[in-house]
C-alpha positions as CSV (number, residue, x, y, z in Angstrom):
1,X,-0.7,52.1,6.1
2,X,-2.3,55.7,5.5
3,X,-3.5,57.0,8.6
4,X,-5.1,60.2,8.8
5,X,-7.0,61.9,11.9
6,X,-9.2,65.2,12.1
7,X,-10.4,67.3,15.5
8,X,-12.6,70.0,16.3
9,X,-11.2,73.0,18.7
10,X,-14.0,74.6,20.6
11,X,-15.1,71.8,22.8
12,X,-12.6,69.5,22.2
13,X,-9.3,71.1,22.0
14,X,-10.1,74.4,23.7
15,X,-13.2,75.3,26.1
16,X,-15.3,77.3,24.1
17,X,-16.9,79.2,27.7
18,X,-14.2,82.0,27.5
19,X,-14.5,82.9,23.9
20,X,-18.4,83.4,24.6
21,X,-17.8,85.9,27.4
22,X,-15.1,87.4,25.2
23,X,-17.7,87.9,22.4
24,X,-20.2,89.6,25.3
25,X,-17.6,91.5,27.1
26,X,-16.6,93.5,23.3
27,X,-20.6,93.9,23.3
28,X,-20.9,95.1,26.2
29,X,-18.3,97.7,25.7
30,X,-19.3,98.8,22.4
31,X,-22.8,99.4,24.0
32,X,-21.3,101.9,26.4
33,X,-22.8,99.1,29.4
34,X,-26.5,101.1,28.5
35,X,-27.5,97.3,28.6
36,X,-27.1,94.6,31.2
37,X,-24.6,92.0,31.0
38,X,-27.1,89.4,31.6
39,X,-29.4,91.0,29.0
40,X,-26.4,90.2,26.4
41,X,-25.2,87.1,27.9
42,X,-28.5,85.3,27.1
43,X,-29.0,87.1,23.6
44,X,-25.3,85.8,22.2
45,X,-26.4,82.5,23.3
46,X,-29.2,82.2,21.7
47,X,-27.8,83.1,18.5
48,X,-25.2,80.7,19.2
49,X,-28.2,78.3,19.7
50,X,-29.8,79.4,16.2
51,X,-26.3,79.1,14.1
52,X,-26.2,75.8,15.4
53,X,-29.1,74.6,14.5
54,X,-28.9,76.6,10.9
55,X,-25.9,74.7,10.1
56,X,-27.6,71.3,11.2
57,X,-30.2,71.7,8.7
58,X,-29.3,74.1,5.8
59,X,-25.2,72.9,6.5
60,X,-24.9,76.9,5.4
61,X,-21.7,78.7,6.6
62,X,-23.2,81.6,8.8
63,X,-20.5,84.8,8.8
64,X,-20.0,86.2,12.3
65,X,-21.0,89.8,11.2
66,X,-23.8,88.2,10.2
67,X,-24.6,87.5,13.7
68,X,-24.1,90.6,15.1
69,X,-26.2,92.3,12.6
70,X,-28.7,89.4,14.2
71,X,-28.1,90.9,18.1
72,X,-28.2,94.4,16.8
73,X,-31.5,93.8,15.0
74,X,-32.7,92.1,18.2
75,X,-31.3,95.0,20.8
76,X,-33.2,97.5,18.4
77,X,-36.5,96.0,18.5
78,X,-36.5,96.3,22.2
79,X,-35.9,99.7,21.9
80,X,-32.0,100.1,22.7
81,X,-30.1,101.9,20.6
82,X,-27.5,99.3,19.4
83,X,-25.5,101.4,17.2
84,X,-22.2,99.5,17.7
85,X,-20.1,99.7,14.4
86,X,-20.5,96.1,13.7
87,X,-17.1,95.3,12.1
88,X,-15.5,97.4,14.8
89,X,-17.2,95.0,17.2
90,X,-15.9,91.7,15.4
91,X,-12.1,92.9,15.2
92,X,-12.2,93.6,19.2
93,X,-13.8,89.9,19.3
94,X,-11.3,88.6,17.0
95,X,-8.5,89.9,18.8
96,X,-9.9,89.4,22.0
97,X,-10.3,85.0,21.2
98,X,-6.8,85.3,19.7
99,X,-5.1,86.4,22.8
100,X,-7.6,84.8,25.6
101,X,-5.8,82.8,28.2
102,X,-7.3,79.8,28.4
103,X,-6.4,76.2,29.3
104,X,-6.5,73.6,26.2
105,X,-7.7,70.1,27.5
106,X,-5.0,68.2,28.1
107,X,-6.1,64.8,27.0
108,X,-6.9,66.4,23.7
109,X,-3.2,67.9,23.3
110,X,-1.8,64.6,24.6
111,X,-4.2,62.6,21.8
112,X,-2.6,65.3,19.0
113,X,0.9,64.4,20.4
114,X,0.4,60.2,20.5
115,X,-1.6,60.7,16.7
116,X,1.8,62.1,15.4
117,X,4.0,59.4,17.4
118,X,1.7,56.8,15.9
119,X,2.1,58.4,12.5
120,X,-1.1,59.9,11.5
121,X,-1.4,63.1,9.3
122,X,-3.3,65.0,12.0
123,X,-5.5,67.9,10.9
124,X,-8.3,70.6,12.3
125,X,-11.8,70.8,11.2
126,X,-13.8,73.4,12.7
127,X,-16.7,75.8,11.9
128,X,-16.7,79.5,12.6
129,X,-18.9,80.3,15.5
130,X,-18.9,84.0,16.9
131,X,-15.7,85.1,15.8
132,X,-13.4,84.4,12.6
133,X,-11.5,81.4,12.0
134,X,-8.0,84.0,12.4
135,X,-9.6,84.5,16.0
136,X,-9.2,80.6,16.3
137,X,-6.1,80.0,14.1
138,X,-4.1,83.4,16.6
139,X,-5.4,81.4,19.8
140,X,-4.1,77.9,18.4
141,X,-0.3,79.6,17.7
142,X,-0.5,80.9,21.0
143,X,-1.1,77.9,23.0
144,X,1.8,76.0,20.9
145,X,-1.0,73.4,19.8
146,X,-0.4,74.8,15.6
147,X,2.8,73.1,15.6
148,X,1.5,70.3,16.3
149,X,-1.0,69.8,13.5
150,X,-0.4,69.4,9.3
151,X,-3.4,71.4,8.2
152,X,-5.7,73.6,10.5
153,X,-9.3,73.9,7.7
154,X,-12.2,76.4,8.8
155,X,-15.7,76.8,7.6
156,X,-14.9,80.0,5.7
157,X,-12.2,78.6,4.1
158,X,-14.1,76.1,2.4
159,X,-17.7,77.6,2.4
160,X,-19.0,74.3,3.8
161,X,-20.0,73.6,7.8
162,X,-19.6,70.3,9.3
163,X,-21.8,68.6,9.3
164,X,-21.2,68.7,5.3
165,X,-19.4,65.6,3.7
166,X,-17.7,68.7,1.3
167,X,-15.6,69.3,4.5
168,X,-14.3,66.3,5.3
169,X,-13.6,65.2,2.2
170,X,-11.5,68.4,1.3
171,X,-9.7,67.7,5.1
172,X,-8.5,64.3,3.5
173,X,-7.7,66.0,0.3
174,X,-5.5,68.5,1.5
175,X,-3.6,65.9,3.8
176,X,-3.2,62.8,1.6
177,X,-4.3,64.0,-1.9
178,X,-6.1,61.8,-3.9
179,X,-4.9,58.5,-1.5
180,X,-7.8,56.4,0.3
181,X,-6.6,56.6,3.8
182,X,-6.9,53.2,5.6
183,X,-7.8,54.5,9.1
184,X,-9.5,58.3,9.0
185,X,-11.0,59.2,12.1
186,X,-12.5,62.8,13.2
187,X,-12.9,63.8,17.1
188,X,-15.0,66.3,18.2
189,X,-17.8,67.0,20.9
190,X,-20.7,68.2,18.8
191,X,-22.8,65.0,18.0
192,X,-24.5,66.2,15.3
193,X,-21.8,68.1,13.4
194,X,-18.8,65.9,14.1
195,X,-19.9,62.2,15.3
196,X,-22.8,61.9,12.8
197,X,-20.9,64.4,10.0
198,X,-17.7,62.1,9.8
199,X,-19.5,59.4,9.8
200,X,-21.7,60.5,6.7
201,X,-18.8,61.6,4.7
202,X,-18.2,57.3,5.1
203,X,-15.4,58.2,8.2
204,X,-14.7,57.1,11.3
205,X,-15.9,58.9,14.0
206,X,-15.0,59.6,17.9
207,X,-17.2,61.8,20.4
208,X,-15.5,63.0,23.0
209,X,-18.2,62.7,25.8
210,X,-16.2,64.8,28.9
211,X,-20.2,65.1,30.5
212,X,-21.6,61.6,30.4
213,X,-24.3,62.4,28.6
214,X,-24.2,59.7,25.7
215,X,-22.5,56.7,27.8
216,X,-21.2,55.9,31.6
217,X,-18.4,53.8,30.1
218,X,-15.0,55.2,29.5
219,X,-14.5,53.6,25.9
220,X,-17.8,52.6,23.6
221,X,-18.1,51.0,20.5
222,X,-21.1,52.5,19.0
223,X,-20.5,51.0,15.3
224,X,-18.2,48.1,14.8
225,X,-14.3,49.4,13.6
226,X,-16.3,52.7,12.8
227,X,-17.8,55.1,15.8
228,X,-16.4,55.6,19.2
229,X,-17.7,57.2,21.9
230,X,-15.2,58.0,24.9
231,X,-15.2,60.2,28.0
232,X,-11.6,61.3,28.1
233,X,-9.4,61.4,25.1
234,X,-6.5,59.4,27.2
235,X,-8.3,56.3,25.7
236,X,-7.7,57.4,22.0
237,X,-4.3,55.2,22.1
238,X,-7.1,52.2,22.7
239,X,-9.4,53.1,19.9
240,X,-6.7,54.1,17.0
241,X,-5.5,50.4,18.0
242,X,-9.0,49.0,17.9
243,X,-9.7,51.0,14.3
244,X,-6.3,50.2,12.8
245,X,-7.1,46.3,13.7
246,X,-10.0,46.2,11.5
247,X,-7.7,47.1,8.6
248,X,-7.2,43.8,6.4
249,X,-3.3,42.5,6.7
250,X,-2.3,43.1,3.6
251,X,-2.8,46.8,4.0
């Protein structure tokens, strides 16, 4: 039996909270601190907010210079001077997410871990956000989770954003070539971009619900052998059994 399984970092591996204030932190240096914190704070998120939604309807990969260019345009027509060198700004961001100490979720890492044991080909699918997939790929060797993963694929590698079926489908290709894996599940928290996006490519799909907002219960079956939604990633063991049971015998 081929068995293949995707994740997404930021929100399901990694808290993505830090890497946000590291983003306004390099800001807020750059700009000398001639503009509140707060100020900043609320104008990276809302960018944050419109990249998101960009990628949910044109599925276009959204560079993170591009971005800043975006909070320098918007400082500027308030009548700050904003003249940060922009790729100045993104290496200190880079470097900064590449070296932040943060906590990976546990259940996530454990999940990784008992996906090998059970043996899947485990890869990462994840889009760019505020800082460059390097950012995401140094933080990933840091924390030891690299090692255990067979391919780590990034937005701007492929020039496609989950939601897109193009990413998935190259994810499978670069982990099982031209083979139709029996049981292919992707993880992530985003609804849109992971749960619906795997499950448009014709995948499996898992939400990792850590807030209760989609369901109470610790393990739910949204679509027979196909979508999962869960609170904690310590029930994956339960739903790779339930998906690899809807796999006909003779497989």
């Amino acid at each position: 039996m081929v068995k293949l399984m995707t994740i997404d970092v930021w929100g399901t591996l990694v808290p993505v909270e830090p890497a946000v204030k590291a983003v306004v932190d390099a800001i807020h240096r750059s700009l000398g601190g001639r503009v509140p914190y707060q100020t900043l704070h609320a104008l990276v998120n809302e960018e944050r907010r419109k990249m998101k939604l960009n990628r949910r309807e044109r599925q276009e990969v959204v560079p993170p210079i591009y971005t800043l260019l975006n909070i320098q345009r918007q400082l500027r027509s308030r009548g700050i001077n904003a003249s940060f060198d922009v790729y100045q700004v993104q290496d200190a961001i880079d470097e900064a997410v590449s070296r932040l100490e943060v906590q990976p979720y546990e259940d996530a890492v454990e999940a990784v871990k008992h996906a090998r044991a059970e043996g899947y080909r485990v890869g990462i699918i994840s889009n760019v956000l505020l800082w460059r997939s390097r950012a995401t790929r140094g933080l990933l060797a840091n924390l030891g989770i690299s090692q255990l993963v067979d391919l780590q694929l990034y937005a701007d590698d492929v020039g496609y954003v989950k939601p897109a079926v193009q990413i998935f489908e190259a994810a499978r290709a670069l982990l099982v070539g031209d083979v139709v894996p029996d049981v292919y599940l992707h993880i992530g928290d985003d609804f849109y971009e992971d749960f619906l996006g795997a499950l448009m490519a014709g995948y499996g799909a898992v939400l990792i619900d850590r807030w209760g907002q989609y369901t109470k219960r610790d393990v739910t079956e949204s679509v027979t052998c196909r979508a999962y939604i869960v609170k904690s990633l310590k029930t994956l063991p339960l739903v790779l059994h339930e998906a690899e049971s809807c796999v006909p015998r003779s497989q």
